[in-house]
C-alpha positions as CSV (number, residue, x, y, z in Angstrom):
1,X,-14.4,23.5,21.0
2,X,-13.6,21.6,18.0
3,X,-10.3,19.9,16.7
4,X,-9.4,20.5,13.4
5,X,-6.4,19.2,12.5
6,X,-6.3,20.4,8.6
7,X,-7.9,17.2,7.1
8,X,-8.4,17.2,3.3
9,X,-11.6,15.7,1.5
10,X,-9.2,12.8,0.6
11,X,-8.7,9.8,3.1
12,X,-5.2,8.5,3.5
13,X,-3.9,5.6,4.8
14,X,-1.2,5.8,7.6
15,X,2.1,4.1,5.7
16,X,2.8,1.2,8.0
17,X,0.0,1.2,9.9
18,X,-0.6,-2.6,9.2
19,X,1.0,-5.2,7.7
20,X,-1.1,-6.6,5.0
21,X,-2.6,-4.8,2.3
22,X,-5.0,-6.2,-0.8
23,X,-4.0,-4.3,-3.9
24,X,-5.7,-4.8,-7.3
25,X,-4.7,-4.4,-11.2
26,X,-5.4,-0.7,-10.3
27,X,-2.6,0.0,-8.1
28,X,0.4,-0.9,-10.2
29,X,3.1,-0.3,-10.8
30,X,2.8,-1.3,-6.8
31,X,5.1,0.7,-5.0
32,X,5.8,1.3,-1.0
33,X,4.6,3.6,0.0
34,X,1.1,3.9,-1.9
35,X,-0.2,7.0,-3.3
36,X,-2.9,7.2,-0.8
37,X,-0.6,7.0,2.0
38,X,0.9,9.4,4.2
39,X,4.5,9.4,2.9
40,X,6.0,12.1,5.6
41,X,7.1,9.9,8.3
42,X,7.8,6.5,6.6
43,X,10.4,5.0,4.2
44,X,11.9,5.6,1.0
45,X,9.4,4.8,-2.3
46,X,10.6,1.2,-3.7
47,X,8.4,-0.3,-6.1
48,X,7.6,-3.9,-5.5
49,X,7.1,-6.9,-8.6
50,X,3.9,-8.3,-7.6
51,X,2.2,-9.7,-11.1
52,X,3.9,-13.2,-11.5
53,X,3.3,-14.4,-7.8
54,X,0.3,-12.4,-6.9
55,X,2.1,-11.4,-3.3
56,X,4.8,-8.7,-2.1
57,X,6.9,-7.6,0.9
58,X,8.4,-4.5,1.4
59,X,11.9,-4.9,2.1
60,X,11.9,-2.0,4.0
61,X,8.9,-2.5,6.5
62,X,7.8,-5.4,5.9
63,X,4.5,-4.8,4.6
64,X,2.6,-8.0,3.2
65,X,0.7,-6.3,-0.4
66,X,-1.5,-9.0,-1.9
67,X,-2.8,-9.1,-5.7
68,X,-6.8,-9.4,-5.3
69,X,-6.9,-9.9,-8.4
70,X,-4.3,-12.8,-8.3
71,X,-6.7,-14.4,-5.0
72,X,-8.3,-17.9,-6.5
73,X,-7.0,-17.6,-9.8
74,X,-6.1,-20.6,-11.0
75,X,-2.6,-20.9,-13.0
């Protein structure tokens, strides 16, 4: 018996699943939730200013998005 649930070829992530995410140049504008996440069960899109300080929080869940790009850079 098998269990298909109706998967596409395309992963996603589970929006708010964890609690830190690393992001790169790539990804913005960063916004929460990401593209790549399901969006059905979780909050509102906000977009999030992540480029001067290299680190984000969602206000609304709390997600922690860091800047991999931003990791050892020096000022």
């Amino acid at each position: 018996m098998s269990n298909q649930t109706g998967t596409t070829a395309t992963k996603t992530l589970q929006a708010n699943a964890v609690s830190r995410y690393e992001v790169t140049t790539a990804d913005l504008p960063l916004h929460c939730p990401m593209d790549n996440m399901s969006q059905w069960d979780s909050h509102p899109r906000v977009f999030l200013p992540i480029e001067a300080s290299g680190e984000a929080r969602c206000p609304y869940c709390g997600a922690l998005y860091i800047l991999k790009d931003k990791i050892g850079e020096a000022s």
